[in-house]
C-alpha positions as CSV (number, residue, x, y, z in Angstrom):
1,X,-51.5,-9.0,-30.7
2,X,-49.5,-10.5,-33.3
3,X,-45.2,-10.5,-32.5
4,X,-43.7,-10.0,-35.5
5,X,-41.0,-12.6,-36.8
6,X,-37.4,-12.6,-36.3
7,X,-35.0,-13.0,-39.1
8,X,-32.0,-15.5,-39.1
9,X,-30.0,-12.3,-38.7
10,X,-32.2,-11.3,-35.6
11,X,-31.6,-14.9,-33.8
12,X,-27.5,-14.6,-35.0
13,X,-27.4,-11.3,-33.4
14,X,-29.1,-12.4,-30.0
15,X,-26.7,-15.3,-29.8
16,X,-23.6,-13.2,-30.0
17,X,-25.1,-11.0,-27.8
18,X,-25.8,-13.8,-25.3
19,X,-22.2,-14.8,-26.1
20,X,-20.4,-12.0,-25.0
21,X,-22.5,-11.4,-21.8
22,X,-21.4,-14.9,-21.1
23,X,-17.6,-14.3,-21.9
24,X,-17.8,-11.0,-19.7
25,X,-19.7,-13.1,-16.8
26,X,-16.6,-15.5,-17.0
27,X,-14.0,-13.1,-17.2
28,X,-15.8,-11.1,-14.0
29,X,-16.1,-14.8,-12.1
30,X,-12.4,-15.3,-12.5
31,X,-11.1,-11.6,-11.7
32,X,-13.3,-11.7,-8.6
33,X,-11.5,-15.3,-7.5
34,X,-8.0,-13.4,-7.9
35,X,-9.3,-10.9,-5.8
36,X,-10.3,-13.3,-3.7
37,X,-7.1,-15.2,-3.5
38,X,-5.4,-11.6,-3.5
39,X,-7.3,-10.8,-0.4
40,X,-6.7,-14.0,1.6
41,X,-2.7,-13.0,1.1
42,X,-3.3,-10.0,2.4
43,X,-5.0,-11.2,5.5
44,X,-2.6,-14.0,5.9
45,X,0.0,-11.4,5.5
46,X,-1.6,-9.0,8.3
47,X,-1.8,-11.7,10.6
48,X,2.0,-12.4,10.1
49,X,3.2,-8.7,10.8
50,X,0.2,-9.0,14.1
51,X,2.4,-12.0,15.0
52,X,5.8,-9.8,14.5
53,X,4.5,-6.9,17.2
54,X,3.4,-9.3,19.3
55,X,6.9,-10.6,19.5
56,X,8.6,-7.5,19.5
57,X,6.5,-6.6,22.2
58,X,7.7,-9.5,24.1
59,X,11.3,-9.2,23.4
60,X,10.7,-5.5,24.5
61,X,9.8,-6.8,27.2
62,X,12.5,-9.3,27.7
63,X,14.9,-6.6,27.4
64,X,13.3,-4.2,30.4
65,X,13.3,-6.9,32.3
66,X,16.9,-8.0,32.1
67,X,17.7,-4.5,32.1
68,X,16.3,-3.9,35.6
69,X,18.0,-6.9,36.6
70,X,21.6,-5.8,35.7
71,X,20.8,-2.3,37.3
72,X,20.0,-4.1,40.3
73,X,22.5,-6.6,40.7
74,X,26.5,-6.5,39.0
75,X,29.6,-7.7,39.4
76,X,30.8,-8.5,43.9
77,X,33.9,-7.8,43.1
78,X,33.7,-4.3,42.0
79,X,32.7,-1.3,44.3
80,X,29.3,-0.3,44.2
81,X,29.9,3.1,42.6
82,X,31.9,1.6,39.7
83,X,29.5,-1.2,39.4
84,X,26.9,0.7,38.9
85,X,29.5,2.7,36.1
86,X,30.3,0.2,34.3
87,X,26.8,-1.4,34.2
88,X,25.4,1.4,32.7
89,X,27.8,2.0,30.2
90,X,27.5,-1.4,29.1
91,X,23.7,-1.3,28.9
92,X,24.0,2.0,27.0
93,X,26.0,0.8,24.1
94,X,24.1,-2.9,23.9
95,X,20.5,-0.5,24.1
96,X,22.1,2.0,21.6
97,X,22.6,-1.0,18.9
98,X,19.2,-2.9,20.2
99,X,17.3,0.7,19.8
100,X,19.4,0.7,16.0
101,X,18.3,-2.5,14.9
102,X,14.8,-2.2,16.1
103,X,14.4,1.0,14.6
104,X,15.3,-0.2,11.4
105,X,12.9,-3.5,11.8
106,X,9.7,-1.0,12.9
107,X,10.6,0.8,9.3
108,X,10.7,-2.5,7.7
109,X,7.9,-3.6,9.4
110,X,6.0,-0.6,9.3
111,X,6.7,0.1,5.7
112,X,5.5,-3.5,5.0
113,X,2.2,-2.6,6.9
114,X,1.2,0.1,4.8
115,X,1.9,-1.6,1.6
116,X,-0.4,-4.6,2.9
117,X,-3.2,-2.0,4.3
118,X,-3.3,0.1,0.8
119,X,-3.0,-3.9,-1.2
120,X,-6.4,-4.4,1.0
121,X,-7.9,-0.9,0.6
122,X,-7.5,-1.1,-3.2
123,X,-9.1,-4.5,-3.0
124,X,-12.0,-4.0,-1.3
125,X,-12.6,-0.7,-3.6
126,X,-12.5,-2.8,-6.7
127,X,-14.8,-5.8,-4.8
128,X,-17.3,-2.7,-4.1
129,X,-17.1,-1.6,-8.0
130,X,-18.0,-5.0,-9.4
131,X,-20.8,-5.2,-6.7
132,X,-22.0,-2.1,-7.2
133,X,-21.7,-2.2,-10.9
134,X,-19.1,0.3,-11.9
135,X,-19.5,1.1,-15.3
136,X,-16.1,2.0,-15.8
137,X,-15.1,-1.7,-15.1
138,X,-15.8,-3.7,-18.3
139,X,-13.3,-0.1,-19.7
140,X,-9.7,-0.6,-20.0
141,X,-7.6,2.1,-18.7
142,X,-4.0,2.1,-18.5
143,X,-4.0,3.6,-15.0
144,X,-6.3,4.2,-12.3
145,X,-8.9,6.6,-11.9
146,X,-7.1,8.3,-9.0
147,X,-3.9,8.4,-11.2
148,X,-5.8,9.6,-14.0
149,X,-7.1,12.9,-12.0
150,X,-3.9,13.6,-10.6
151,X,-2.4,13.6,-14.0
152,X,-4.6,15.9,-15.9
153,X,-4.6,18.2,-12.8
154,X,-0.6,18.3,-12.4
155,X,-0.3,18.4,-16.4
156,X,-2.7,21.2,-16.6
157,X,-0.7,23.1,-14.1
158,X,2.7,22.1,-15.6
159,X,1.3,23.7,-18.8
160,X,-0.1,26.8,-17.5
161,X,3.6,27.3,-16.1
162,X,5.5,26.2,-19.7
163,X,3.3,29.1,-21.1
164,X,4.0,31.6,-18.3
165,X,7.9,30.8,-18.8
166,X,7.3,31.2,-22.5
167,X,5.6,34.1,-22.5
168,X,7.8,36.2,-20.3
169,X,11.6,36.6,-21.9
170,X,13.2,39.4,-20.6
171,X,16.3,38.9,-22.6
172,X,14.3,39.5,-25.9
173,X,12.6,42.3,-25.3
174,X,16.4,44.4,-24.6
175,X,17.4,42.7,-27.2
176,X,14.4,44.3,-29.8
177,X,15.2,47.8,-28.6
């Protein structure tokens, strides 16, 4: 068996070739440390917010406590029916503006959450698509695949109802008679 020769052409083609696989390995080595990095922040963030319920919880806590205290006990000096009156009135405006700001720190913190939980779910889905070999990732798109569906779904409907409108003008049709 006799291989046949290669030109200089042949061997300057290989080399490029060789070159850009190397430039797309590099490229792919560095996105996958961002990821990387990206998903250390996110676990680092997740632990933060864990810590932040933990404390709440505690606080929460804090607050029953203290709360069954002042039911319990009150002021000597004061009869026991307005004691107790003026105990719980008291401990329904402080729980009213407690239960306020909470609320609006479990939003905060809640909203936070889900941003961190989608940040990881979108980074482990790319992680899987480079180890599995996604075709689609060496192609640049200028938004997501998910995006992308929605979009030519929603247009297509948007258009389908442009036309209807269009199409059905009762105005011109009295008009024509």
């Amino acid at each position: 068996m006799h291989s046949p020769k290669r030109t200089e052409s042949d061997w300057q083609g290989l080399v490029c070739e060789f070159l850009v696989c190397k430039c797309k390995l590099e490229s792919k080595k560095d996105a996958l440390l961002i990821l990387s990095k990206e998903l250390d922040n996110c676990q680092q963030e997740r632990d933060q917010y864990r810590l932040m319920a933990n404390q709440l919880r505690e606080r929460h806590q804090g607050l029953k406590k203290k709360y069954r205290e002042l039911i319990d006990g009150g002021d000597p000096s004061l009869p026991p029916e307005k004691r107790h009156l003026v105990n719980l009135a008291q401990l329904l405006r402080d729980s009213r503006e407690r239960g306020r700001k909470q609320g609006e720190e479990v939003k905060e913190l809640t909203q936070r959450l889900s941003d961190a939980q989608g940040d990881n779910k979108l980074l482990r889905m790319s992680i899987t698509r480079q180890r599995l070999g996604d075709q689609d990732v060496g192609v640049p798109t200028s938004q997501p695949t998910s995006e992308r569906t929605w979009f030519y779904s929603w247009s297509g409907r948007g258009y389908r109802w442009w036309r209807r409108s269009r199409a059905w003008r009762p105005w011109r049709t009295s008009c024509r008679t």
